[in-house]
C-alpha positions in Angstrom: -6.3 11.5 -8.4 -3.3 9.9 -7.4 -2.9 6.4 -7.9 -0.6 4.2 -5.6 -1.0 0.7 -6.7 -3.4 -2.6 -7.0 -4.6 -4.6 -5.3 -4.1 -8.3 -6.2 -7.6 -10.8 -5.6 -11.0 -11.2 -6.4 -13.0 -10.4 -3.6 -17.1 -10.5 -4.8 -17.2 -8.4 -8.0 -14.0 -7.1 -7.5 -11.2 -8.6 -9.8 -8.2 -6.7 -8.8 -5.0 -7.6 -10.6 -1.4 -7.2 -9.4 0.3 -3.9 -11.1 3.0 -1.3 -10.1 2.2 1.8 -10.5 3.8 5.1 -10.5 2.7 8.0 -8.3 1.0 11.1 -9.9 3.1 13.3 -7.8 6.1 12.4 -5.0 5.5 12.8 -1.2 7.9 15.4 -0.2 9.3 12.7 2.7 10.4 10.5 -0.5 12.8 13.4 -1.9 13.5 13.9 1.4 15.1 10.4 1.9 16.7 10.0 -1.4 18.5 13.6 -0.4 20.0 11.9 2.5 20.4 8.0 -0.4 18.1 6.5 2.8 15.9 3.3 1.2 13.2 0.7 2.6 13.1 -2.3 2.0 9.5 -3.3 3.3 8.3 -6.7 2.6 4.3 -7.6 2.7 4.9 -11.0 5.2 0.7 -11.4 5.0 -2.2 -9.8 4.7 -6.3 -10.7 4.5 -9.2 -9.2 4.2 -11.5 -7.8 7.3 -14.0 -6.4 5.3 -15.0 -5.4 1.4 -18.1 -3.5 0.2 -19.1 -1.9 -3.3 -21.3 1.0 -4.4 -21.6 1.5 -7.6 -18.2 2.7 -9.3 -16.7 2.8 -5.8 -15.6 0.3 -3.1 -13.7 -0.2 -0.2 -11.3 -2.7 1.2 -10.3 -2.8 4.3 -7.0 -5.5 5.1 -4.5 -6.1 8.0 -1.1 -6.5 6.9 1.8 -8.1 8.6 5.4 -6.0 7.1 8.8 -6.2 8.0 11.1 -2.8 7.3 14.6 -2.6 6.8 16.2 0.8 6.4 19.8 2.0 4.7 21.2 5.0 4.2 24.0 4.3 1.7 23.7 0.8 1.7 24.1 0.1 5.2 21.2 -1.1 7.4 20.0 1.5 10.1 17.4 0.2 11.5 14.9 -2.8 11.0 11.7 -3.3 12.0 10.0 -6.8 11.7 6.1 -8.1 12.2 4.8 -4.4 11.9 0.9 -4.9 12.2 -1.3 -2.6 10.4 -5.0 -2.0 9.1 -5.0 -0.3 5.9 -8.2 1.1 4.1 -8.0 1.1 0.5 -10.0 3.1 -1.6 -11.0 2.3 -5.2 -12.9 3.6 -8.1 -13.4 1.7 -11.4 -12.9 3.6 -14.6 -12.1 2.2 -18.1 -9.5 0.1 -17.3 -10.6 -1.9 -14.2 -10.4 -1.2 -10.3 -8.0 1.3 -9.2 -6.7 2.5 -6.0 -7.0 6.4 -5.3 -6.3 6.0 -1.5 -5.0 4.6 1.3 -5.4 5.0 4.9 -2.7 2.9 7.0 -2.7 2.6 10.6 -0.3 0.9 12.8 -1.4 -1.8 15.3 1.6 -3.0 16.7 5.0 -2.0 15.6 
């Protein structure tokens, strides 16, 4: 299961608290841009929720989020990309210690 981070709310039974959390195993286009010292800044600008349902152990959450990226590649900014609007599926399953995400489906609306 790989793990990429909380959620932060309660929506219905779902308590979800805000946490950072490391990924089981790197994306190869991560290595990939810390070969080359590229970095993102992306910033969450807003976000809601279209839709939330639970069965059982696992539920669903489905937001739209509003992002602004900046890219550098050795500490200069290459490109920047503001009011990038997505819908983003999260996946979560509770275990011992609370709700947890084990995946996300992103897509981009308007970039």
């Amino acid at each position: 299961v790989r793990v990429v981070g909380d959620l932060i709310g309660q929506i219905g039974q779902l308590r979800l608290q805000r946490r950072l959390v490391v990924l089981d195993e790197t994306p190869p286009e991560f290595a990939q841009r810390a070969a080359h010292n590229e970095r993102h800044q992306a910033t969450l600008r807003r976000w809601g929720v279209l839709s939330a349902s639970v069965e059982g152990d696992h539920a669903s959450v489905q937001t739209q989020e509003l992002w602004d990226d900046v890219t550098t590649v050795d500490g200069v900014a290459t490109a920047s990309v503001r009011g990038m609007l997505a819908r983003t599926t999260y996946r979560l399953r509770r275990g011992a210690g609370g709700w947890r995400i084990v995946d996300v489906a992103s897509e981009t609306l308007v970039r």
